[in-house]
C-alpha positions as CSV (number, residue, x, y, z in Angstrom):
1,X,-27.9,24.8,-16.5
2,X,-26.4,21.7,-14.1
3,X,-22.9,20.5,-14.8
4,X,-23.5,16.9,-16.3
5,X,-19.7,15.5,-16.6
6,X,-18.9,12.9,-19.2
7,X,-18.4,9.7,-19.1
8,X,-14.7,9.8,-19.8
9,X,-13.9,12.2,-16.9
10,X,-16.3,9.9,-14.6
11,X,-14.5,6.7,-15.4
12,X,-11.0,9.1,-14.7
13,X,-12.4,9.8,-11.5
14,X,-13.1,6.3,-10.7
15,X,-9.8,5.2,-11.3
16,X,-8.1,7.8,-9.4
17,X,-10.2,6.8,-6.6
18,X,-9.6,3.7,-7.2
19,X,-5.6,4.2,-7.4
20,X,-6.2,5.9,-4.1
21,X,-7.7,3.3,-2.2
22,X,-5.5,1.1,-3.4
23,X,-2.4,3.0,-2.2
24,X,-3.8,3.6,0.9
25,X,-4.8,-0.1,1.6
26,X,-0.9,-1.0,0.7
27,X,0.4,1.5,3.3
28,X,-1.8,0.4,6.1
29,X,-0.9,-3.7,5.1
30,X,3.1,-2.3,5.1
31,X,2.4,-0.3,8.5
32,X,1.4,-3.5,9.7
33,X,4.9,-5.4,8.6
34,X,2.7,-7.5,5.8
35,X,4.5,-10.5,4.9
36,X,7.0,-8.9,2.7
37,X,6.2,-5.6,3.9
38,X,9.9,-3.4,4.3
39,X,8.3,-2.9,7.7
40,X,9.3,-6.0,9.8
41,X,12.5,-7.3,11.1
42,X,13.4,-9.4,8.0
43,X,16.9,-10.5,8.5
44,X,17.2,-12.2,4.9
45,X,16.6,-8.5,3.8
46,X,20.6,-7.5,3.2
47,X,20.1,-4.6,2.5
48,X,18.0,-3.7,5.3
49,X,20.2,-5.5,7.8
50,X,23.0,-3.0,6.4
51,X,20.6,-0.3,7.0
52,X,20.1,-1.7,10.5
53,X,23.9,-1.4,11.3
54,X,24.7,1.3,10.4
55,X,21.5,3.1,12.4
56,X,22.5,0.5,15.2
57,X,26.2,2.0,15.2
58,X,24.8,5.5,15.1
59,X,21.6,5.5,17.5
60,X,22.3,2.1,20.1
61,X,26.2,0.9,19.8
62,X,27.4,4.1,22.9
63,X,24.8,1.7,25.3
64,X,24.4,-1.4,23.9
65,X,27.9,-1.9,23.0
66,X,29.2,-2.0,19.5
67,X,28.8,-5.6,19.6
68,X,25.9,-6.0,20.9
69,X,27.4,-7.0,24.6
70,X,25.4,-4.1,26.7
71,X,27.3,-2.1,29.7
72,X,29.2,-4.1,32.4
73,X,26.9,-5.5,35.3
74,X,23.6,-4.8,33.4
75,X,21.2,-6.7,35.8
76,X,22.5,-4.9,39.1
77,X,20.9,-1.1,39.0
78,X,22.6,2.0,39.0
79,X,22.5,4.5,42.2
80,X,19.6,6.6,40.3
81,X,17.5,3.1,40.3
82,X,17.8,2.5,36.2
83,X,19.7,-0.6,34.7
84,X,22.7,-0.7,32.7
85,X,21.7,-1.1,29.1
86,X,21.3,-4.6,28.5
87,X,23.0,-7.0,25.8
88,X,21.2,-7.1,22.3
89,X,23.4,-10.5,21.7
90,X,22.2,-14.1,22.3
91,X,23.4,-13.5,26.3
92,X,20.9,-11.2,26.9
93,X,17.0,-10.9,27.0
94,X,16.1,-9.0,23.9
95,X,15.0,-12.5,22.1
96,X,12.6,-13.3,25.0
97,X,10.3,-10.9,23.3
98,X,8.1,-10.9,20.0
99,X,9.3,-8.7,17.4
100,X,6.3,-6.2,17.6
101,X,7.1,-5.8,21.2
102,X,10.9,-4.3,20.7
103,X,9.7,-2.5,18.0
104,X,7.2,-0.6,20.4
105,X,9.8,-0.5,23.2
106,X,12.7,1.0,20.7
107,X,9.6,3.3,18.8
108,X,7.9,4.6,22.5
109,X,10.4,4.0,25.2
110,X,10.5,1.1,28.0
111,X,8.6,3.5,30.3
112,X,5.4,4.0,28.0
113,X,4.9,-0.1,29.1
114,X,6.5,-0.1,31.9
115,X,4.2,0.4,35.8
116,X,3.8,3.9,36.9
117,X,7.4,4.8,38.4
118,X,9.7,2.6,36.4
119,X,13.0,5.1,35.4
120,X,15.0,4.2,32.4
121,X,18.0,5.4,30.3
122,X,16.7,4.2,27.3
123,X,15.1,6.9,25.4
124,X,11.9,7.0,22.9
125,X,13.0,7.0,18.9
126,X,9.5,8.0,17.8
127,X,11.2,11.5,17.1
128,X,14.3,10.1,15.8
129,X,13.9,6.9,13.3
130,X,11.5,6.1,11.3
131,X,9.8,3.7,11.3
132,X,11.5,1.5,8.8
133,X,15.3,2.5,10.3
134,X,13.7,0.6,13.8
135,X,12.8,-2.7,11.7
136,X,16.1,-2.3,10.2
137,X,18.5,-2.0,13.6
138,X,16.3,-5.2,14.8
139,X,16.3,-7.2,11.4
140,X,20.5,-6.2,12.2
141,X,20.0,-7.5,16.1
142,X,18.8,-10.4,14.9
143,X,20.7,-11.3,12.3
144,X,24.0,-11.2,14.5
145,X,22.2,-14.0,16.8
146,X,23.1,-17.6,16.1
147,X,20.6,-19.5,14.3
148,X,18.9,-21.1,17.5
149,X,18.4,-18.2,19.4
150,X,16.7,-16.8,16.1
151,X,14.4,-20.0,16.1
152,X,13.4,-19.6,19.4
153,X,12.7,-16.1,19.5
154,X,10.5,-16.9,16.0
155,X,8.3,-18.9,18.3
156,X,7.7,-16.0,20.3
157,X,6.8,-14.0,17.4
158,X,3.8,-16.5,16.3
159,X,2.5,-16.6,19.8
């Protein structure tokens, strides 16, 4: 004799599918920094700015400075051919670039984009943050910038 389940338990099932999808569909929108997704570098977030500094401090401030001012000289290379790390502040490039862009840079490395050959000091945090801690230390880069540097650097982002 076949199985024949009731209704009930099929409408259960549906919804649990359902709820699935559902969950599924919010974590790929979030993975994608949504529009109020926690994944994007929000700096009217405070508590995700905090987040970002104190990651920031941990992970980037012993290159970057604690400040955000970068090592002395950090457009002239070193003797092994890699550049000082650069400033994070206003003075340096880091707002020439969309936000998706650092965020792959910070998450794979500069040498994952860079031409076959490029060295670099700065190392890949795929292993080390997650995800959200990288939206955060940029969401806390960001938010340190004076508010013109954040305009323009919003410009790049809708490009």
């Amino acid at each position: 004799m076949a199985y024949a389940p009731s209704y009930l338990m099929q409408v259960v099932i549906i919804g649990l599918l359902l709820a699935v999808l559902g969950v599924v569909g919010m974590g790929a929108w979030w993975s994608a920094g949504g529009e109020g997704s926690p994944l994007h570098a929000d700096t009217g977030n405070a508590t995700l700015v905090a987040l970002g500094g104190e990651v920031y401090a941990t992970h980037c401030a012993s290159c970057h400075g604690a400040n955000l001012e970068g090592e002395p000289e950090w457009r002239t290379r070193n003797a092994d051919g890699t550049l000082p790390a650069p400033p994070h502040d206003e003075s340096g490039h880091t707002w020439h670039h969309p936000d998706q862009q650092l965020f792959e840079i910070t998450k794979y490395g500069i040498e994952h984009f860079a031409p076959a050959g490029y060295r670099s000091n700065m190392p890949a945090f795929e292993d080390v943050l997650s995800d959200r801690e990288i939206w955060a230390v940029l969401a806390y880069i960001k938010a340190q910038w004076p508010e013109e540097t954040r305009r323009m650097q919003e410009a790049r982002n809708r490009q």
